[in-house]
C-alpha positions in Angstrom: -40.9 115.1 21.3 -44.2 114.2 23.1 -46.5 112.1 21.1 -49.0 111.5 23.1 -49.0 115.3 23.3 -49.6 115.8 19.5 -51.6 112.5 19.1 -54.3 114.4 17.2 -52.1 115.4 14.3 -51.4 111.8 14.5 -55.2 110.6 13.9 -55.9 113.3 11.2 -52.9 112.3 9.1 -53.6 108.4 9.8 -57.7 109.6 8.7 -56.6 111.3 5.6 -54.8 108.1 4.7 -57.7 106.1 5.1 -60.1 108.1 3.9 -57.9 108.3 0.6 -57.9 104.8 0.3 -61.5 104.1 1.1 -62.5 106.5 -1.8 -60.1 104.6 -4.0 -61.3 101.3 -3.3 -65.0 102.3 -3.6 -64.5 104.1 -6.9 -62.3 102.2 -8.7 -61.7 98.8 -6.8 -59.3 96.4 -7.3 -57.5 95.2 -10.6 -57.3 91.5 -9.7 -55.5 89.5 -11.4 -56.3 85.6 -13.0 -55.2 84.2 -9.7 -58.6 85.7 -8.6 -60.9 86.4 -12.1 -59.5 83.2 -13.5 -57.6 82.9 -16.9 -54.6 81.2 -18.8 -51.2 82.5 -17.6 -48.4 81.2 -20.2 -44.7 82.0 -19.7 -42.2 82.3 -22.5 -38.9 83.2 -23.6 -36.9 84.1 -26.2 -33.4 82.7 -27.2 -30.9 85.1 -27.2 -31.8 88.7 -26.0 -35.1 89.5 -24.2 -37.6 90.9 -27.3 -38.5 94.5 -26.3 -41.8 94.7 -23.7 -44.0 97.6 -26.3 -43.3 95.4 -29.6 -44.2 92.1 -28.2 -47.3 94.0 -26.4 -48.1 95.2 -29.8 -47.7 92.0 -32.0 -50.3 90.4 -28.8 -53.0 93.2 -29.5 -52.7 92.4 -33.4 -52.6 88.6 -33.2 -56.1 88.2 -34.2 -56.6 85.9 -30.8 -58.9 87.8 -28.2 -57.3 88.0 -25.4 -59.0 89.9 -22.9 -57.9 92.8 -21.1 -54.1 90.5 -20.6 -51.0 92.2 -18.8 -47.3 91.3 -20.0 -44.4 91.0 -17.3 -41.2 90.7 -17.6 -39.6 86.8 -16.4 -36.1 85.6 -16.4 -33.7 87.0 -18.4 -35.2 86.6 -22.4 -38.7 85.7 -21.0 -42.7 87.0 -20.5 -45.7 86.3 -18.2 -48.6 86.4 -20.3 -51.8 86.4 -18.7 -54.8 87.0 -19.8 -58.9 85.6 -20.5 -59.2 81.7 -20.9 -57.3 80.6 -24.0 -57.3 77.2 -25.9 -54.4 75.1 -27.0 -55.0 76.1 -30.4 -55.1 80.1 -29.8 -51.8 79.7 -27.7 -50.2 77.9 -30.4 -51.0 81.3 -32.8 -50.1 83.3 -29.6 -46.2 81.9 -29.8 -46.1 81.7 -33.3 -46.6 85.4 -33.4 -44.4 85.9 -31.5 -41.9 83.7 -32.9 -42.3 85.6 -36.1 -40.5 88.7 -34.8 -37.1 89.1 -36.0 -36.7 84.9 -35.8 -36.5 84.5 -32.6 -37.2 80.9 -31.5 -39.9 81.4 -28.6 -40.2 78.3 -26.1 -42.8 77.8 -23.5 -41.9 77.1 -20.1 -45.2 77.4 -18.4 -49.6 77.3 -19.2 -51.6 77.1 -17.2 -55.6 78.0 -16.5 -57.8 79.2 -13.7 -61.3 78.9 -13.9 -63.9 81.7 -12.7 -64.9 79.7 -9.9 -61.8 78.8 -8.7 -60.7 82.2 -8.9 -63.6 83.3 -6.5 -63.2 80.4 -4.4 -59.7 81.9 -4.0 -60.7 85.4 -3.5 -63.0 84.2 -0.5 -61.0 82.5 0.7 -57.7 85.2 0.9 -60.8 87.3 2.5 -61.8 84.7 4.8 -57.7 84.1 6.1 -57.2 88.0 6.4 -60.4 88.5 8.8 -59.5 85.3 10.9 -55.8 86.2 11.2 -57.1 89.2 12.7 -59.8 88.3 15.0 -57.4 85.2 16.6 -54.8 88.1 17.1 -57.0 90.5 18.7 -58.6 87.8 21.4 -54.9 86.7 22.3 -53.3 90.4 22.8 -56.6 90.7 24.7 -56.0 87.3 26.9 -52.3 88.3 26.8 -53.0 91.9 28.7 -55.9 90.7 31.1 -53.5 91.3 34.1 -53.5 95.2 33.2 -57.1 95.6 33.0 -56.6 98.7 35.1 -56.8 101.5 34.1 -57.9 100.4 30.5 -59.7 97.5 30.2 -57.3 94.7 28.4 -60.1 94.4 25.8 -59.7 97.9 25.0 -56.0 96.4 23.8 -57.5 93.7 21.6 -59.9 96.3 19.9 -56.8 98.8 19.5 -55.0 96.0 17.6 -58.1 95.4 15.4 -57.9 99.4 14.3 -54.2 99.2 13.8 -54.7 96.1 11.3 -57.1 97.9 9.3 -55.0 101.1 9.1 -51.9 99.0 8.0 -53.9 97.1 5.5 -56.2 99.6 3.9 -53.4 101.9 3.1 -51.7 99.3 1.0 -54.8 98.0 -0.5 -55.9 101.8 -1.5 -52.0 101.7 -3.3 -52.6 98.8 -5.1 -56.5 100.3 -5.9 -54.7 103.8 -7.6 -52.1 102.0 -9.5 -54.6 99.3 -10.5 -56.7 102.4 -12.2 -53.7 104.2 -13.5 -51.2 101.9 -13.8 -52.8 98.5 -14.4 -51.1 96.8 -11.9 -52.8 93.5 -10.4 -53.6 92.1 -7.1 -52.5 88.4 -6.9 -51.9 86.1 -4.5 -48.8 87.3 -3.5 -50.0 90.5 -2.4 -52.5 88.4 -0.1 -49.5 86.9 1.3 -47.9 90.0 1.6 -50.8 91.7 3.7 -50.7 88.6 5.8 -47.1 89.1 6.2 -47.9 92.6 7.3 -50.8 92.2 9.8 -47.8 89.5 11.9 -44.8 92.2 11.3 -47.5 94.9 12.6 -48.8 93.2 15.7 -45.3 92.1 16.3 -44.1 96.0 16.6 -47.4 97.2 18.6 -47.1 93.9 21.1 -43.6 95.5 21.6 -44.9 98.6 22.9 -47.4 97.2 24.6 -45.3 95.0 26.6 -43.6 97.6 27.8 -46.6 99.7 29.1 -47.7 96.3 30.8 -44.0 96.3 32.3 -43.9 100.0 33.7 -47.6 99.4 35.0 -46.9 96.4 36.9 -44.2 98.5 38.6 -46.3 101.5 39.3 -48.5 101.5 42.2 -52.3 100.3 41.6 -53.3 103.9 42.8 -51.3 105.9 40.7 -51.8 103.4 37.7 -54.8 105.9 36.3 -53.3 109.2 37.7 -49.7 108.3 35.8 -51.2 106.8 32.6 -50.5 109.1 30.4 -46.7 109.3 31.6 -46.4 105.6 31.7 -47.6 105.4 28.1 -44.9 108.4 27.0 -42.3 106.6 28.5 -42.9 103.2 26.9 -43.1 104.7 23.9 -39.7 106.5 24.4 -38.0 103.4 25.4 -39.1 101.0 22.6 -39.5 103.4 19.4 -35.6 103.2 18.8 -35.6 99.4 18.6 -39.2 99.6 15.9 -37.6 102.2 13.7 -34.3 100.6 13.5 -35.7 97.1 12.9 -38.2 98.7 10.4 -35.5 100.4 8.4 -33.5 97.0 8.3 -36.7 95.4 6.8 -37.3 98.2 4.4 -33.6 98.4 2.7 -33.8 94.8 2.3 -37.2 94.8 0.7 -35.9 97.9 -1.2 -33.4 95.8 -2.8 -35.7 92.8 -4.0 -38.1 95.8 -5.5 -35.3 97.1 -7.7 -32.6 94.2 -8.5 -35.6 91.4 -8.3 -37.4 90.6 -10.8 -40.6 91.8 -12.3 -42.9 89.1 -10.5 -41.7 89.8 -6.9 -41.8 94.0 -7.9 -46.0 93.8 -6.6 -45.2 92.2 -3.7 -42.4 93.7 -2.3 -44.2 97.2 -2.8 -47.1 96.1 -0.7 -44.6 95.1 1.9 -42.9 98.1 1.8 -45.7 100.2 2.2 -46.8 97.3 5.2 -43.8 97.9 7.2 -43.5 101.5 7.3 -47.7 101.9 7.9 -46.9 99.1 10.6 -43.7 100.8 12.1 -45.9 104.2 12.3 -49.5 102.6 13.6 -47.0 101.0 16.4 -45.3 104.1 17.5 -48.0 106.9 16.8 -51.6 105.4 16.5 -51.7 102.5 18.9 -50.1 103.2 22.2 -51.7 106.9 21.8 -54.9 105.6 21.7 -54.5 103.9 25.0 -55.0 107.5 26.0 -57.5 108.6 23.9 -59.7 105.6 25.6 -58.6 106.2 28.6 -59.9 109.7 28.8 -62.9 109.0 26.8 -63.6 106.4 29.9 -62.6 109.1 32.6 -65.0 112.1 31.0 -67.8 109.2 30.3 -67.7 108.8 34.2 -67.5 112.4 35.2 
């Protein structure tokens, strides 16, 4: 199969993708969670066997303590993640006796905890801030890395491509996370920062790879024929490295398969955005970025004609 031949189909899926998530984002945002917003988070648990998830969701709504717009996840084996708006000492006292109150169970706290709204947005900057600098420090080193190849596509043009990559691997999770935020209520915490971070290394990691290997069969090519045999050059680095991505990728994703559906509740968020991560990496790698060393290059040839 020629991809550089069917790049296009490529570009309009990858668009469509984007384009999906950018309307999600911009519509609906994100549901962040009290790691960003700021809020009390307490755990509990119960003795005995865990307290099913809809009763003690309903005996929280009819507490008579307001607790915001809170979300409940499972912990442990008998316990709960509570979080939810700012609470006192006094209104998480009437919390856990509530809950105590159904069928006897003895409830015990393990964990309470509040963020304040600053804080929160002090984090929330600051995850923005780390994303944006991971990237930028990436892009000037694959740059600095690929000056020697300058020819015939500039080795800037490589740094830029690794810039477009990021954002396609970390706007289709974020536009995941938007949807199931509006439908689903599911939260954006830290660990999904953590988990794009994650990502954007995994990702450059696969489309150095390839790179690498164009840099490697350019080298050994003739400086003449470097802009002639381009194209070719680029096919055949992406034939010889796009056994080892896909196979590492799948190795990745059973394992973080696993950890979504035998770990528990808290890691469920994050492994999802790194699922989604490695397969949008393992794809911008094989069918976005090296492709586009084409694209540029003939953009740069018909600019010049």
């Amino acid at each position: 199969m020629s991809i550089i031949k069917y790049r296009k189909i490529f570009y309009w899926f990858s668009g469509l993708l984007i384009l999906c998530s950018i309307f999600s984002v911009s519509f609906w945002g994100l549901k962040f969670g009290t790691d960003f917003t700021g809020g009390s988070l307490l755990e509990f648990k119960t003795d005995g066997v865990r307290i099913e998830k809809s009763i003690v969701n309903d005996t929280l709504q009819n507490s008579g303590v307001d607790l915001g717009d809170f979300s409940l996840r499972e912990a442990g084996d008998t316990g709960y993640i509570l979080r939810s708006k700012n609470i006192n000492l006094e209104q998480k006292a009437i919390v856990l006796s509530k809950i105590d109150a159904i069928d006897e169970k003895t409830v015990t706290e393990t964990k309470f905890s509040d963020i304040g709204p600053t804080l929160g947005k002090e984090l929330r900057s600051q995850a923005i801030l780390a994303i944006i600098l991971v990237s930028i420090l990436i892009a000037l080193y694959v740059a600095f890395v690929f000056r020697k190849v300058s020819k015939p596509v500039s080795s800037w043009n490589y740094g830029f491509i690794t810039i477009v990559t990021f954002i396609h691997d970390v706007l289709v999770p974020v536009g995941l996370f938007s949807i199931m935020g509006h439908f689903a209520g599911v939260e954006v915490d830290t660990l999904f920062v953590v988990a794009i971070l994650v990502v954007l290394g995994y990702s450059i990691n696969d489309t150095i790879v390839v790179f690498d290997r164009v840099r490697e069969n350019l080298m050994n090519t003739d400086e003449n024929q470097r802009k002639s045999k381009f194209e070719d050059i680029v096919e055949k680095s992406l034939h010889d490295t796009w056994g080892r991505s896909i196979n590492t990728s799948l190795t990745v994703f059973l394992s973080l398969l696993a950890i979504y559906f035998v770990g528990g509740e808290v890691t469920k968020a994050f492994s999802l955005a790194m699922i989604v991560g490695v397969v949008c990496g393992a794809y911008s790698s094989i069918f976005i970025s090296s492709p586009l060393l084409v694209t540029i290059k003939k953009w740069q040839d018909k600019k010049a004609s």
